[in-house]
Each structure stands twice: as C-alpha cells, then as structure tokens.
mmCIF entry with sequence, helices, sheets and N, C-alpha, C, O atoms, coordinates in Angstrom:
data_MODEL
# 
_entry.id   MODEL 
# 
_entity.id                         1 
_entity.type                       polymer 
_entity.pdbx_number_of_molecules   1 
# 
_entity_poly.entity_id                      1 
_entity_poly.type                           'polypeptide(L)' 
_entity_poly.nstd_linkage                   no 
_entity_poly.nstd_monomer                   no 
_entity_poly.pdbx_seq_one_letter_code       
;(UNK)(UNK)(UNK)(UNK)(UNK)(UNK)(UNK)(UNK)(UNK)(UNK)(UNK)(UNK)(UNK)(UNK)(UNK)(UNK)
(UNK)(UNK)(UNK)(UNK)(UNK)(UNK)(UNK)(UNK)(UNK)(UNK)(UNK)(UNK)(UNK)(UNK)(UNK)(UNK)
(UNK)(UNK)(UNK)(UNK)(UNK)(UNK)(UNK)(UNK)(UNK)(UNK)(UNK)(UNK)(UNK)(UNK)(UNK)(UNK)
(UNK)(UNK)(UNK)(UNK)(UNK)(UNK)
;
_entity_poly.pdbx_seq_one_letter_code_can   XXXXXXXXXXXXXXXXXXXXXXXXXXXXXXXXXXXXXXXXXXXXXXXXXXXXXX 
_entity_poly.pdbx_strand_id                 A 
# 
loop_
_entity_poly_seq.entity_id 
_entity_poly_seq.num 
_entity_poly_seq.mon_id 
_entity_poly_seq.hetero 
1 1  UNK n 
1 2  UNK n 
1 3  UNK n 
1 4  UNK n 
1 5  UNK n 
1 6  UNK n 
1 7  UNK n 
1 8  UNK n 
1 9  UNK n 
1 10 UNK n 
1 11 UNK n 
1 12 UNK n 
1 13 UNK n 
1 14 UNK n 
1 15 UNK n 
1 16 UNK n 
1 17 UNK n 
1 18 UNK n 
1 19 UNK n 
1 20 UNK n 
1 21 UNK n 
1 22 UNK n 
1 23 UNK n 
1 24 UNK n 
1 25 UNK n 
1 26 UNK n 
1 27 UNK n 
1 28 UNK n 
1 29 UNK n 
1 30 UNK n 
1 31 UNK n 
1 32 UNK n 
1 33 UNK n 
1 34 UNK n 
1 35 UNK n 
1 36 UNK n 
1 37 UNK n 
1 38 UNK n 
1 39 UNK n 
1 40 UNK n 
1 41 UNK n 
1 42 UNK n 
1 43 UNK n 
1 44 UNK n 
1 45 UNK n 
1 46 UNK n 
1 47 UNK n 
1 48 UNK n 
1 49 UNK n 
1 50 UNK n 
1 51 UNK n 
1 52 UNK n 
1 53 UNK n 
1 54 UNK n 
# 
_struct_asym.id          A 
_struct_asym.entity_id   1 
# 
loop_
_struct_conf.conf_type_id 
_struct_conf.id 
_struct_conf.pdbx_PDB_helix_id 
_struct_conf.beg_label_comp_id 
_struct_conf.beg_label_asym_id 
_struct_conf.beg_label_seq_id 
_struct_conf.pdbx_beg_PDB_ins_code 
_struct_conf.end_label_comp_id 
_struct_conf.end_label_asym_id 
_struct_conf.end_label_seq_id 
_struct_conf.pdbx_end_PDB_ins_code 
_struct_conf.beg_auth_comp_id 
_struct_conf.beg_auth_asym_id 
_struct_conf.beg_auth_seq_id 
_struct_conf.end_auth_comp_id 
_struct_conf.end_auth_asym_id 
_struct_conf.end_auth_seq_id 
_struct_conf.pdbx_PDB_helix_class 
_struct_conf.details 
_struct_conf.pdbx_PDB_helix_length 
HELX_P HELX_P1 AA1 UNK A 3  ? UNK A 8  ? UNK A 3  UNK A 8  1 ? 6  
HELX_P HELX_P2 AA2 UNK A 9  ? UNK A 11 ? UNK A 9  UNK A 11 5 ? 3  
HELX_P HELX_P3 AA3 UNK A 14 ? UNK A 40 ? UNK A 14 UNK A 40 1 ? 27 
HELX_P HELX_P4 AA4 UNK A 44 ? UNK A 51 ? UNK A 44 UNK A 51 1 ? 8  
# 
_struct_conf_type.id          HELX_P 
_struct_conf_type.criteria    ? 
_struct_conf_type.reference   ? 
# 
loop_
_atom_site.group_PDB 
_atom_site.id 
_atom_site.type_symbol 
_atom_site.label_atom_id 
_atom_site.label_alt_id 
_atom_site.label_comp_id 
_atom_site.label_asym_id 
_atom_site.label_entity_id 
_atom_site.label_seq_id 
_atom_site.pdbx_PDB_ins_code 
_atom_site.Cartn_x 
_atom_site.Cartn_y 
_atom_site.Cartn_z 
_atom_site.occupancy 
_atom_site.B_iso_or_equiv 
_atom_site.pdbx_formal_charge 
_atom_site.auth_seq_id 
_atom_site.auth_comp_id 
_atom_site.auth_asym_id 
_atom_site.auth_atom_id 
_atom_site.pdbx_PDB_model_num 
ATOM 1   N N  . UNK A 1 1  ? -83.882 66.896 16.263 1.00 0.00 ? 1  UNK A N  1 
ATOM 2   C CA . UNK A 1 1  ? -83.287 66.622 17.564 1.00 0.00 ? 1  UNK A CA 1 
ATOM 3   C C  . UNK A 1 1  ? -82.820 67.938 18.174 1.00 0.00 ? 1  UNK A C  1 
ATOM 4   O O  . UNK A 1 1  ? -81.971 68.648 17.635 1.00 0.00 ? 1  UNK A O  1 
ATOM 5   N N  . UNK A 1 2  ? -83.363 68.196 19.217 1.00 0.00 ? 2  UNK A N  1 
ATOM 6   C CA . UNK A 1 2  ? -83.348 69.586 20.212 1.00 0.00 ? 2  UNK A CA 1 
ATOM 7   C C  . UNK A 1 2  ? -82.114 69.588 20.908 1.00 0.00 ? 2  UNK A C  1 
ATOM 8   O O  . UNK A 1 2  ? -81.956 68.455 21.361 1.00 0.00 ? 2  UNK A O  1 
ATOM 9   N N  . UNK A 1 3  ? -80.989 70.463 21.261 1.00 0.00 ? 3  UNK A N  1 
ATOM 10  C CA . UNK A 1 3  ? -79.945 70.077 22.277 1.00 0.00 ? 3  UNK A CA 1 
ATOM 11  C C  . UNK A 1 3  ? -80.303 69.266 23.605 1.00 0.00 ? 3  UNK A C  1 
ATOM 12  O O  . UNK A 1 3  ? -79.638 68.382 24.146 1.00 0.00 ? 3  UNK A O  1 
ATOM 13  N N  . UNK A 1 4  ? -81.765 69.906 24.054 1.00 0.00 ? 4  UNK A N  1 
ATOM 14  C CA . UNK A 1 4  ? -82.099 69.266 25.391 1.00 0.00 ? 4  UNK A CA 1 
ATOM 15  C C  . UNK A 1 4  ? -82.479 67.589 25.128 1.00 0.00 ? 4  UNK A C  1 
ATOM 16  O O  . UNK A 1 4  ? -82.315 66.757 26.021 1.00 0.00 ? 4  UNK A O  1 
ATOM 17  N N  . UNK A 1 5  ? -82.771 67.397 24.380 1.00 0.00 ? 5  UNK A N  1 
ATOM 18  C CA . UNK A 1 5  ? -82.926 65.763 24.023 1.00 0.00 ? 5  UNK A CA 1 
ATOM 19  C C  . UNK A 1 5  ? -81.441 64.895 23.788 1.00 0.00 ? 5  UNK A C  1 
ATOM 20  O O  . UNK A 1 5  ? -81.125 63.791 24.231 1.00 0.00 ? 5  UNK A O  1 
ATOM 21  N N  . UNK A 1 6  ? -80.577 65.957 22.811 1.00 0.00 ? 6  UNK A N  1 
ATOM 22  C CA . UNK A 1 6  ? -79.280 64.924 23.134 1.00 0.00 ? 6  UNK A CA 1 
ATOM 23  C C  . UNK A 1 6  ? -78.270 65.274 24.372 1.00 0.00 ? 6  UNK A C  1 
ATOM 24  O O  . UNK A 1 6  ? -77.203 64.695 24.575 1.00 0.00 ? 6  UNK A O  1 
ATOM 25  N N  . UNK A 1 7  ? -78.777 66.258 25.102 1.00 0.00 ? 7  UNK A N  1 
ATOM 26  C CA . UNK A 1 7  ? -78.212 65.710 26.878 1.00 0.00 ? 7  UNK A CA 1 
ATOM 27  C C  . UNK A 1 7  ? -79.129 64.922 27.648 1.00 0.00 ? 7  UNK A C  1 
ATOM 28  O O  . UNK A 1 7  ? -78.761 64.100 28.487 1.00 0.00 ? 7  UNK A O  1 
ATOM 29  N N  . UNK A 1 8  ? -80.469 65.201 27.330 1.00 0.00 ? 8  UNK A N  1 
ATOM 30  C CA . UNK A 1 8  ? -80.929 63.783 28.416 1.00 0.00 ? 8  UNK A CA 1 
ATOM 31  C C  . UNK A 1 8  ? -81.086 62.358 27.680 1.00 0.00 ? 8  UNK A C  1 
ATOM 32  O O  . UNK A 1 8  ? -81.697 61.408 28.170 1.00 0.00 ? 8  UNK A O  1 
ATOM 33  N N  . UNK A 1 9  ? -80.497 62.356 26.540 1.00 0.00 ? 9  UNK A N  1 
ATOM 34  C CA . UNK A 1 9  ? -80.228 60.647 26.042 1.00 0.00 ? 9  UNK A CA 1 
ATOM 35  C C  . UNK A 1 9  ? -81.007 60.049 26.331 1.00 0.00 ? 9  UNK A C  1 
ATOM 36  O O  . UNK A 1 9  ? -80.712 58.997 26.898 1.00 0.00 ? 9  UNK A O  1 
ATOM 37  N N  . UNK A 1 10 ? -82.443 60.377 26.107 1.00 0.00 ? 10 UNK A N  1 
ATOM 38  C CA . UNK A 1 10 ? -83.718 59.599 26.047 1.00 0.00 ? 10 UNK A CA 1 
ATOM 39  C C  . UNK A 1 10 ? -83.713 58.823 27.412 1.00 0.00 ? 10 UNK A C  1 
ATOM 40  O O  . UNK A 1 10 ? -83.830 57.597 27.417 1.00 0.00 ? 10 UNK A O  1 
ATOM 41  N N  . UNK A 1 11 ? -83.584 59.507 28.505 1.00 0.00 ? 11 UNK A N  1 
ATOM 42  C CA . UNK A 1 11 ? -84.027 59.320 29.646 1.00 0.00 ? 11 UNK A CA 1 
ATOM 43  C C  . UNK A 1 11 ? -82.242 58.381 30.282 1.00 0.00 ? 11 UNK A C  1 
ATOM 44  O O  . UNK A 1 11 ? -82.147 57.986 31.445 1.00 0.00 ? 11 UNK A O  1 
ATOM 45  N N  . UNK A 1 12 ? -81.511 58.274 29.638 1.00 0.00 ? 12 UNK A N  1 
ATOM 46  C CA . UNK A 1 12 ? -80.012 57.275 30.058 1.00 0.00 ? 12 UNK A CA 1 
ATOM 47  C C  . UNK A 1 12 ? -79.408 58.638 30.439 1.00 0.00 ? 12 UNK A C  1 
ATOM 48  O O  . UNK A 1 12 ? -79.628 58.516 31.644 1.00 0.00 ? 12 UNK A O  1 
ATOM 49  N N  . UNK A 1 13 ? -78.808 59.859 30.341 1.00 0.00 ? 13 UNK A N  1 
ATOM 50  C CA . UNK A 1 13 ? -78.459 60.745 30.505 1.00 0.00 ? 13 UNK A CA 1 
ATOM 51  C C  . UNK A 1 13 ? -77.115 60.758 31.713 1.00 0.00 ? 13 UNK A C  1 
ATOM 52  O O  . UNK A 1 13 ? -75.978 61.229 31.699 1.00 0.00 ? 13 UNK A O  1 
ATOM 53  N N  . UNK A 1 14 ? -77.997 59.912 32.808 1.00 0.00 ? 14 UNK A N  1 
ATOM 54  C CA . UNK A 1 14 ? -76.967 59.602 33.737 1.00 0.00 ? 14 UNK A CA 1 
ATOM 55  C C  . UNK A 1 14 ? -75.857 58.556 33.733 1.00 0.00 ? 14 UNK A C  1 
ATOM 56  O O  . UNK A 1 14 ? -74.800 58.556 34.365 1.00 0.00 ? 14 UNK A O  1 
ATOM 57  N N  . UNK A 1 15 ? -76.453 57.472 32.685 1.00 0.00 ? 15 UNK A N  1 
ATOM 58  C CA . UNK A 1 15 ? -75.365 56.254 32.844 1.00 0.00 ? 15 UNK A CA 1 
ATOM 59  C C  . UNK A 1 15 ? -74.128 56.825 31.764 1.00 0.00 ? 15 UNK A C  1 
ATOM 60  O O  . UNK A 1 15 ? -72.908 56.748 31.914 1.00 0.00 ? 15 UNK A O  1 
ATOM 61  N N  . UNK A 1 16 ? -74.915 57.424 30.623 1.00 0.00 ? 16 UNK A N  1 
ATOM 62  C CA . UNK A 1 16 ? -73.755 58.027 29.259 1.00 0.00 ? 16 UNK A CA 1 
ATOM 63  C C  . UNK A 1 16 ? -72.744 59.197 29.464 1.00 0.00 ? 16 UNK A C  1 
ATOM 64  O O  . UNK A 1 16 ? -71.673 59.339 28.874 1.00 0.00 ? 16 UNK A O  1 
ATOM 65  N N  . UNK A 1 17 ? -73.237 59.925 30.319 1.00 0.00 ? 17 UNK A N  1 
ATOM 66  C CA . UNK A 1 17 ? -72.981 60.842 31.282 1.00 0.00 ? 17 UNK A CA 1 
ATOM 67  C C  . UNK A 1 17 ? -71.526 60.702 32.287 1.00 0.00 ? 17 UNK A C  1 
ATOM 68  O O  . UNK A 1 17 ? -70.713 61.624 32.225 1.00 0.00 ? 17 UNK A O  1 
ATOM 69  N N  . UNK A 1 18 ? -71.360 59.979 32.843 1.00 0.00 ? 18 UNK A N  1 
ATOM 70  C CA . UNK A 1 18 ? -71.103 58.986 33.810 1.00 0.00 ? 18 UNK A CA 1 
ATOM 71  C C  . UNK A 1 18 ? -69.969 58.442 33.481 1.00 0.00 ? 18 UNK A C  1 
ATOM 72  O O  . UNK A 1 18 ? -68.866 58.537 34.018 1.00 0.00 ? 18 UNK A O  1 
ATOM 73  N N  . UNK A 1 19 ? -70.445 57.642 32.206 1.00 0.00 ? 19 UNK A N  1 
ATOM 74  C CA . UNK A 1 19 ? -69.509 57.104 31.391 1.00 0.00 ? 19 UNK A CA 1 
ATOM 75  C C  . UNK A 1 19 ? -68.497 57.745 30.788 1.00 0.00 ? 19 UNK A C  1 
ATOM 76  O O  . UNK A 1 19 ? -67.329 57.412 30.993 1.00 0.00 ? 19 UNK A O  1 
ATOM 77  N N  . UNK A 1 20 ? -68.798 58.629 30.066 1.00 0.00 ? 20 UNK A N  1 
ATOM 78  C CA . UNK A 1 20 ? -68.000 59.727 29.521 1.00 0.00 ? 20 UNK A CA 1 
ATOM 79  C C  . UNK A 1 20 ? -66.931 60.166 30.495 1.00 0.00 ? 20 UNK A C  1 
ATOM 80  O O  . UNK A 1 20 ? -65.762 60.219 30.111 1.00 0.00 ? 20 UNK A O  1 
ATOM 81  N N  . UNK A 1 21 ? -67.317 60.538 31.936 1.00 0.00 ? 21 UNK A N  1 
ATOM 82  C CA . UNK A 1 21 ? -66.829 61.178 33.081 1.00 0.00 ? 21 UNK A CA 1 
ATOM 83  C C  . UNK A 1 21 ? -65.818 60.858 33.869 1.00 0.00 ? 21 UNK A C  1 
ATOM 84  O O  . UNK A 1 21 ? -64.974 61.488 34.506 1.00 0.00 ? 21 UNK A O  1 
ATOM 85  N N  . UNK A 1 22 ? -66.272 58.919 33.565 1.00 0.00 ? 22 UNK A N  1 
ATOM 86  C CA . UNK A 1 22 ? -65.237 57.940 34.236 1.00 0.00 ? 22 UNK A CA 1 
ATOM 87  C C  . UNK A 1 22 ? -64.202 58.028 33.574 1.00 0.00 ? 22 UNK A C  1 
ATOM 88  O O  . UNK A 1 22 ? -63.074 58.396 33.901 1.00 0.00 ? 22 UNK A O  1 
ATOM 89  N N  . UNK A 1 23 ? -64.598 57.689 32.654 1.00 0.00 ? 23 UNK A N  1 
ATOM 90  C CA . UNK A 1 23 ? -63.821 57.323 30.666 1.00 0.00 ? 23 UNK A CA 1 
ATOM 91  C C  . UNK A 1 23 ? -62.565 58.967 30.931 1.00 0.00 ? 23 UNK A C  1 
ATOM 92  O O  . UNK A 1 23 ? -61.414 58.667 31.248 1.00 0.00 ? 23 UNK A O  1 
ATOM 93  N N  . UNK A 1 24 ? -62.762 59.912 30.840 1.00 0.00 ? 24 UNK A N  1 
ATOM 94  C CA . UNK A 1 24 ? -62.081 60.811 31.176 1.00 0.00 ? 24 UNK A CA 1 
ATOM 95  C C  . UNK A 1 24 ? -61.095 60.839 32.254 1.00 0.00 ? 24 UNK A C  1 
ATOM 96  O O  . UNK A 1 24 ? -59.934 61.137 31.972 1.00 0.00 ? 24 UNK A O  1 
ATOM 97  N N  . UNK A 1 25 ? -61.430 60.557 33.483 1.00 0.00 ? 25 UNK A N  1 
ATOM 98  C CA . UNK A 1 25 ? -60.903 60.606 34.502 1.00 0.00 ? 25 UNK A CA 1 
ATOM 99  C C  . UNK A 1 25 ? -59.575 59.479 34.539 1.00 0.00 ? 25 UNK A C  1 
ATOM 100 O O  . UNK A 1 25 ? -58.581 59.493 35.264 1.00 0.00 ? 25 UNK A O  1 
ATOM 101 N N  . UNK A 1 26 ? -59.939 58.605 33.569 1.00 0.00 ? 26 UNK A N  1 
ATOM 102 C CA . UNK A 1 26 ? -59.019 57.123 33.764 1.00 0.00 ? 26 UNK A CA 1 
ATOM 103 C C  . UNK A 1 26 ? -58.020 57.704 33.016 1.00 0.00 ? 26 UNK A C  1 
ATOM 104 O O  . UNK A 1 26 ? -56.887 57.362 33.356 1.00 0.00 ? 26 UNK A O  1 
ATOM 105 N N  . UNK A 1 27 ? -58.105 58.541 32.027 1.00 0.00 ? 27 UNK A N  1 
ATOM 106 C CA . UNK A 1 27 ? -57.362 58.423 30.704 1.00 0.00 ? 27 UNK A CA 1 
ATOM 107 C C  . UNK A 1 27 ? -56.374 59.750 31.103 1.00 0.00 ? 27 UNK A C  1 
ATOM 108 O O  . UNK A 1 27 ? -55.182 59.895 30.834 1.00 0.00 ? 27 UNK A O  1 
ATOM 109 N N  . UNK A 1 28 ? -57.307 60.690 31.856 1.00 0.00 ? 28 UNK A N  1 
ATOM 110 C CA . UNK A 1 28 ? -56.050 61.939 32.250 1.00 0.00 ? 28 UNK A CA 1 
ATOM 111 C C  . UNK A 1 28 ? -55.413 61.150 33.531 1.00 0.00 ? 28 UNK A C  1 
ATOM 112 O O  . UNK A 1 28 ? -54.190 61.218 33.652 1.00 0.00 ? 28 UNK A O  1 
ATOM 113 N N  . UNK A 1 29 ? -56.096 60.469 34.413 1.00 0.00 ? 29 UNK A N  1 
ATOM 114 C CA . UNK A 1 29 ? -55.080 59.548 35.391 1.00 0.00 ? 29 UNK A CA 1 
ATOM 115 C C  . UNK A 1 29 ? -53.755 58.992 34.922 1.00 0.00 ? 29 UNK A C  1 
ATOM 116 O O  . UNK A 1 29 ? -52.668 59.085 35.490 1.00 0.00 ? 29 UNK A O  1 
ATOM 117 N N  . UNK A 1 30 ? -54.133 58.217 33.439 1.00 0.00 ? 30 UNK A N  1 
ATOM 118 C CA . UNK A 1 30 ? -53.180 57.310 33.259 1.00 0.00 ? 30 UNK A CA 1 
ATOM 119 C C  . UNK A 1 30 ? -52.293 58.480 32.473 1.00 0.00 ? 30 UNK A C  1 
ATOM 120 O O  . UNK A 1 30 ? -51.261 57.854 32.231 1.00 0.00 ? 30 UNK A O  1 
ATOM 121 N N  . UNK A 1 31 ? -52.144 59.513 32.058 1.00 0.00 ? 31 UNK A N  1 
ATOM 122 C CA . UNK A 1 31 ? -51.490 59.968 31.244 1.00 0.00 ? 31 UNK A CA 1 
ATOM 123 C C  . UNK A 1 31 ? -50.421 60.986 32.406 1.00 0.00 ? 31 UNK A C  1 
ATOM 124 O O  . UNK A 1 31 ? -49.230 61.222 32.204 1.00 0.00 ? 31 UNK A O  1 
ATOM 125 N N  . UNK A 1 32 ? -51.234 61.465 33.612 1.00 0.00 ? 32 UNK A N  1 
ATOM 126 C CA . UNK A 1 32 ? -50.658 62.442 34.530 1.00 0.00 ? 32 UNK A CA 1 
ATOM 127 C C  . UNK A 1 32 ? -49.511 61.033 35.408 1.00 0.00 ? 32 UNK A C  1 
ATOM 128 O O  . UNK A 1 32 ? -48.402 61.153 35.928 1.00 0.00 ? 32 UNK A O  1 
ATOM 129 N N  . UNK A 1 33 ? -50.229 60.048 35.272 1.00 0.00 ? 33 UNK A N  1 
ATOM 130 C CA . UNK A 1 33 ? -48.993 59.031 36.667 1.00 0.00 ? 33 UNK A CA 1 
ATOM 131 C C  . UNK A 1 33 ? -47.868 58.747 35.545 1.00 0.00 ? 33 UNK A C  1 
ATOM 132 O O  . UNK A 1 33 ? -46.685 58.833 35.874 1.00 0.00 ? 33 UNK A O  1 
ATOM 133 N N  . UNK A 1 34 ? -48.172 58.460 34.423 1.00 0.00 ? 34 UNK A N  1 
ATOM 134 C CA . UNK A 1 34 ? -46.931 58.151 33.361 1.00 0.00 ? 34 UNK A CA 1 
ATOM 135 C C  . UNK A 1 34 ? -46.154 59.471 33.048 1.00 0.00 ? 34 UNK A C  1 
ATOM 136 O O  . UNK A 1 34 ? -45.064 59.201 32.545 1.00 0.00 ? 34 UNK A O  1 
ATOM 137 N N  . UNK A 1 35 ? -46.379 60.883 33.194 1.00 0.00 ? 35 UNK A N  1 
ATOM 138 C CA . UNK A 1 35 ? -45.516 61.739 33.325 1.00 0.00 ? 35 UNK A CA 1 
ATOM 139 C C  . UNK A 1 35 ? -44.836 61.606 34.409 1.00 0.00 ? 35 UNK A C  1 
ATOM 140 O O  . UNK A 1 35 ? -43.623 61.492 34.228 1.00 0.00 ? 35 UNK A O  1 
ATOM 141 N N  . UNK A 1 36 ? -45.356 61.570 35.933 1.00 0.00 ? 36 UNK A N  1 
ATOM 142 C CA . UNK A 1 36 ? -45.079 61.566 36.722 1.00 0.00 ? 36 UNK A CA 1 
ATOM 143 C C  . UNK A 1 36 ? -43.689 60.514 37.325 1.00 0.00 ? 36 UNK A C  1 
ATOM 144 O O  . UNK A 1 36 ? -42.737 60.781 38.059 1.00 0.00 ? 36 UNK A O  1 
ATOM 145 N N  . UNK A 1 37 ? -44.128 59.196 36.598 1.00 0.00 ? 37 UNK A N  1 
ATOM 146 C CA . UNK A 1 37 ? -43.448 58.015 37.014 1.00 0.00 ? 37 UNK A CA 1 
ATOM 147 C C  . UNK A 1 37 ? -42.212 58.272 35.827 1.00 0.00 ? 37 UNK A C  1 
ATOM 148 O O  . UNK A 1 37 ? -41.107 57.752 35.984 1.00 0.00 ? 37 UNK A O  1 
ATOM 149 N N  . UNK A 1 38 ? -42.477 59.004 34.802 1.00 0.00 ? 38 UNK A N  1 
ATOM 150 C CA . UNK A 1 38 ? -40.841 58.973 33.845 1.00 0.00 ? 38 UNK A CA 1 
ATOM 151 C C  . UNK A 1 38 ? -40.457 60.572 34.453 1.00 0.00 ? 38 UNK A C  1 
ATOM 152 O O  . UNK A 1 38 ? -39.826 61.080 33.526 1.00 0.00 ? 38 UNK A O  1 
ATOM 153 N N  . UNK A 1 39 ? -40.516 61.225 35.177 1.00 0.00 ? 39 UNK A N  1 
ATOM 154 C CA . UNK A 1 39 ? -39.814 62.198 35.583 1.00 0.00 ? 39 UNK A CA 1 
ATOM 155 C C  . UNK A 1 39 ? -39.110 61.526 37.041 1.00 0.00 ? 39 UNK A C  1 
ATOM 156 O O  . UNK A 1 39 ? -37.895 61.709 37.109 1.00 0.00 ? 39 UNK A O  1 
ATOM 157 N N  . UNK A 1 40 ? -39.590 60.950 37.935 1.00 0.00 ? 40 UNK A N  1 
ATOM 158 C CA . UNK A 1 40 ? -39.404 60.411 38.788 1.00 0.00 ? 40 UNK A CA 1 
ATOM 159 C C  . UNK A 1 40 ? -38.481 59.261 38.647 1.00 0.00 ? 40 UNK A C  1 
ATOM 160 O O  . UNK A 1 40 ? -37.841 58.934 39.646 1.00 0.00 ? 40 UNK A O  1 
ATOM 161 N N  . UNK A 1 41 ? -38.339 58.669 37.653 1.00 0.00 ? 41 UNK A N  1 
ATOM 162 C CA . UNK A 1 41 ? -37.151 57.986 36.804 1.00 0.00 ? 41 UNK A CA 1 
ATOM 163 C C  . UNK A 1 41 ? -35.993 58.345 36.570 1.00 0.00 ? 41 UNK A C  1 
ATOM 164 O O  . UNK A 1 41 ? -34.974 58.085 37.210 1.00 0.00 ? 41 UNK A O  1 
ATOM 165 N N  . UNK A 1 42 ? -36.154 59.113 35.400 1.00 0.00 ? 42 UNK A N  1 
ATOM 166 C CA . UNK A 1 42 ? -35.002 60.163 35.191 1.00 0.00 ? 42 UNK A CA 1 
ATOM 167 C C  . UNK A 1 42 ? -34.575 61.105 36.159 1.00 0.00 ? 42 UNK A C  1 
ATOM 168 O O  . UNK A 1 42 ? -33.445 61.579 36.037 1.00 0.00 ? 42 UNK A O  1 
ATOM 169 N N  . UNK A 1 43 ? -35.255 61.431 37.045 1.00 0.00 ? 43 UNK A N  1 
ATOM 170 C CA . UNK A 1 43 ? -34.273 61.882 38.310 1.00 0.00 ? 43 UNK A CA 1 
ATOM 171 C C  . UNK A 1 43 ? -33.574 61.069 39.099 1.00 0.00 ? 43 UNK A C  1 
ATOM 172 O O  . UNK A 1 43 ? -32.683 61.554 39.796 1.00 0.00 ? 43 UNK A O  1 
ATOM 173 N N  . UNK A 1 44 ? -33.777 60.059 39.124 1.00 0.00 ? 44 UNK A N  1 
ATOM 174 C CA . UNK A 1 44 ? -33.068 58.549 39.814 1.00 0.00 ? 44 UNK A CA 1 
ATOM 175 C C  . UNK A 1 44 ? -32.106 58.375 38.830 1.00 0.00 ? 44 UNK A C  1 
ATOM 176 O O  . UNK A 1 44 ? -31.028 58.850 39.184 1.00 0.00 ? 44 UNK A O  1 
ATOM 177 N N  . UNK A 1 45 ? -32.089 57.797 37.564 1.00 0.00 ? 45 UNK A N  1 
ATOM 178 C CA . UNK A 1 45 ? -31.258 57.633 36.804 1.00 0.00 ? 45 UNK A CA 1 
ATOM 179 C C  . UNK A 1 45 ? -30.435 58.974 37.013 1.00 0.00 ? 45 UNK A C  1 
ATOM 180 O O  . UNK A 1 45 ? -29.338 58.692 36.530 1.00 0.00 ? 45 UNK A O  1 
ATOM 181 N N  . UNK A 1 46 ? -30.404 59.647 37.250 1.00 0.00 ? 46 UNK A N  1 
ATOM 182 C CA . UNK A 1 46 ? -29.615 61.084 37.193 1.00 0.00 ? 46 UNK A CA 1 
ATOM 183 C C  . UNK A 1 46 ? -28.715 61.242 38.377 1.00 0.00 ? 46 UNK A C  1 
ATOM 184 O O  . UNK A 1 46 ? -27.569 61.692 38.385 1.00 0.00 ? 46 UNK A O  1 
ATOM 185 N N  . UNK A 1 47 ? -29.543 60.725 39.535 1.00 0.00 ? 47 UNK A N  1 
ATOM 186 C CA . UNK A 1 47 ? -28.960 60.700 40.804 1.00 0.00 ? 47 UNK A CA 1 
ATOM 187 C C  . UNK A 1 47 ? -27.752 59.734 40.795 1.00 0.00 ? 47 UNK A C  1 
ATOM 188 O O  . UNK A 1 47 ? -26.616 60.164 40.992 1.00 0.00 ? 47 UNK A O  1 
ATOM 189 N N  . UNK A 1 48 ? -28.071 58.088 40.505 1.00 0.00 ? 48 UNK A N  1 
ATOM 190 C CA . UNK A 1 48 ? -27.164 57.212 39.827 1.00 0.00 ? 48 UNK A CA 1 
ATOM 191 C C  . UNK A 1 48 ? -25.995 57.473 39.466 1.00 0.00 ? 48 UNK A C  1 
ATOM 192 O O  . UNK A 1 48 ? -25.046 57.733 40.204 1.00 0.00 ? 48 UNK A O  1 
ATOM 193 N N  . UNK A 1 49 ? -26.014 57.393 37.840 1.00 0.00 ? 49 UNK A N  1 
ATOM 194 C CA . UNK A 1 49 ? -25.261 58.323 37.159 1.00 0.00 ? 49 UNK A CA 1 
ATOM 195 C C  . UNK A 1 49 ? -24.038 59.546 37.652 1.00 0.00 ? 49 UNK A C  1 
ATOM 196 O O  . UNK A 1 49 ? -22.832 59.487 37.414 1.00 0.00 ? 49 UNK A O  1 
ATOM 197 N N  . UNK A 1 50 ? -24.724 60.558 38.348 1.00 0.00 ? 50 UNK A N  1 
ATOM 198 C CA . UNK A 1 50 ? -24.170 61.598 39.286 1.00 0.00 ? 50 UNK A CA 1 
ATOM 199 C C  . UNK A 1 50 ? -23.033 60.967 40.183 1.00 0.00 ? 50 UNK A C  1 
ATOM 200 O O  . UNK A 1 50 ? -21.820 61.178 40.187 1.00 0.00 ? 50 UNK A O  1 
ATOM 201 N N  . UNK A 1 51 ? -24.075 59.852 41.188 1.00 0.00 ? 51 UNK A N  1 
ATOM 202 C CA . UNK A 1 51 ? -22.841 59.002 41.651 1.00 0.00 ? 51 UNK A CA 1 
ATOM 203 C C  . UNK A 1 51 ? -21.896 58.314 41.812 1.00 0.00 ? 51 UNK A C  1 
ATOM 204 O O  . UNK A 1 51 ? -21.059 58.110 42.692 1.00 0.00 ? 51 UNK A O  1 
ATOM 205 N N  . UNK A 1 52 ? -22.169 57.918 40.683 1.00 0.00 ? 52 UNK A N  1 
ATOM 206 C CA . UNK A 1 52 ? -20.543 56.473 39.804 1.00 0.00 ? 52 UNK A CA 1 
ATOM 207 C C  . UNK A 1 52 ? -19.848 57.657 38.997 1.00 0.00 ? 52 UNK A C  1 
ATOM 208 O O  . UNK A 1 52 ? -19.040 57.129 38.233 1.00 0.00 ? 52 UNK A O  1 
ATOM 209 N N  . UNK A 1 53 ? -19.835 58.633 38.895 1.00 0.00 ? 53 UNK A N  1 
ATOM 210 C CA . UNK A 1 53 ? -18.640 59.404 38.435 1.00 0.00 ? 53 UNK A CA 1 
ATOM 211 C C  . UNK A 1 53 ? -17.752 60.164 39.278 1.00 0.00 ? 53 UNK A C  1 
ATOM 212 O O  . UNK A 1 53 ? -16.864 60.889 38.830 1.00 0.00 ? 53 UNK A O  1 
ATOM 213 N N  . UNK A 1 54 ? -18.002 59.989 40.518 1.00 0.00 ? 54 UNK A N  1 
ATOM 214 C CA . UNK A 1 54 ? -17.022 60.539 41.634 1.00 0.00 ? 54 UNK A CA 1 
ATOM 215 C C  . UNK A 1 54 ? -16.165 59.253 42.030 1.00 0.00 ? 54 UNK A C  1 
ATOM 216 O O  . UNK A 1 54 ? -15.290 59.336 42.892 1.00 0.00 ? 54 UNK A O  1 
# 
C-alpha cells in the first residue's frame, strides 16, 4: 500500500476526507464554546458575588 492509495481511499477519498474534517470541526467547536461558556460564567458568578458584599 503506496501513501497515494491510502489518501485516495480507493476512489472514497472525498466522503472519508470530509468526514474526518467535519468530525474535527464539531469536536474543537464543542470544546472552544465550553471554555468559552465556563469563563463567561465565572465572570457572572464573580460579578454577583462582588455585588451582595457591599
């Protein structure tokens, strides 16, 4: 098996390809909005907090 045969995946190249690409994109999505959404939290909780002690 030649490198050029296991990137064109016996002619599928584009769907495995693709897949991989989506498959990636979902998984750094879901990992960048869940940083995002617990920093965006804890600054609220902070803001809160901040305010019931005056």
């Amino acid at each position: 098996m030649s490198l050029n045969n296991f990137f064109s995946m016996g002619g599928y190249a584009a769907y495995v390809w693709s897949a991989y690409g989506i498959s990636f994109i979902v998984l750094f999505l879901n990992i960048f909005l869940a940083v995002r959404n617990e920093r965006k939290t804890i600054d609220e909780l902070k803001k809160r907090l901040g305010s019931n002690n005056k």
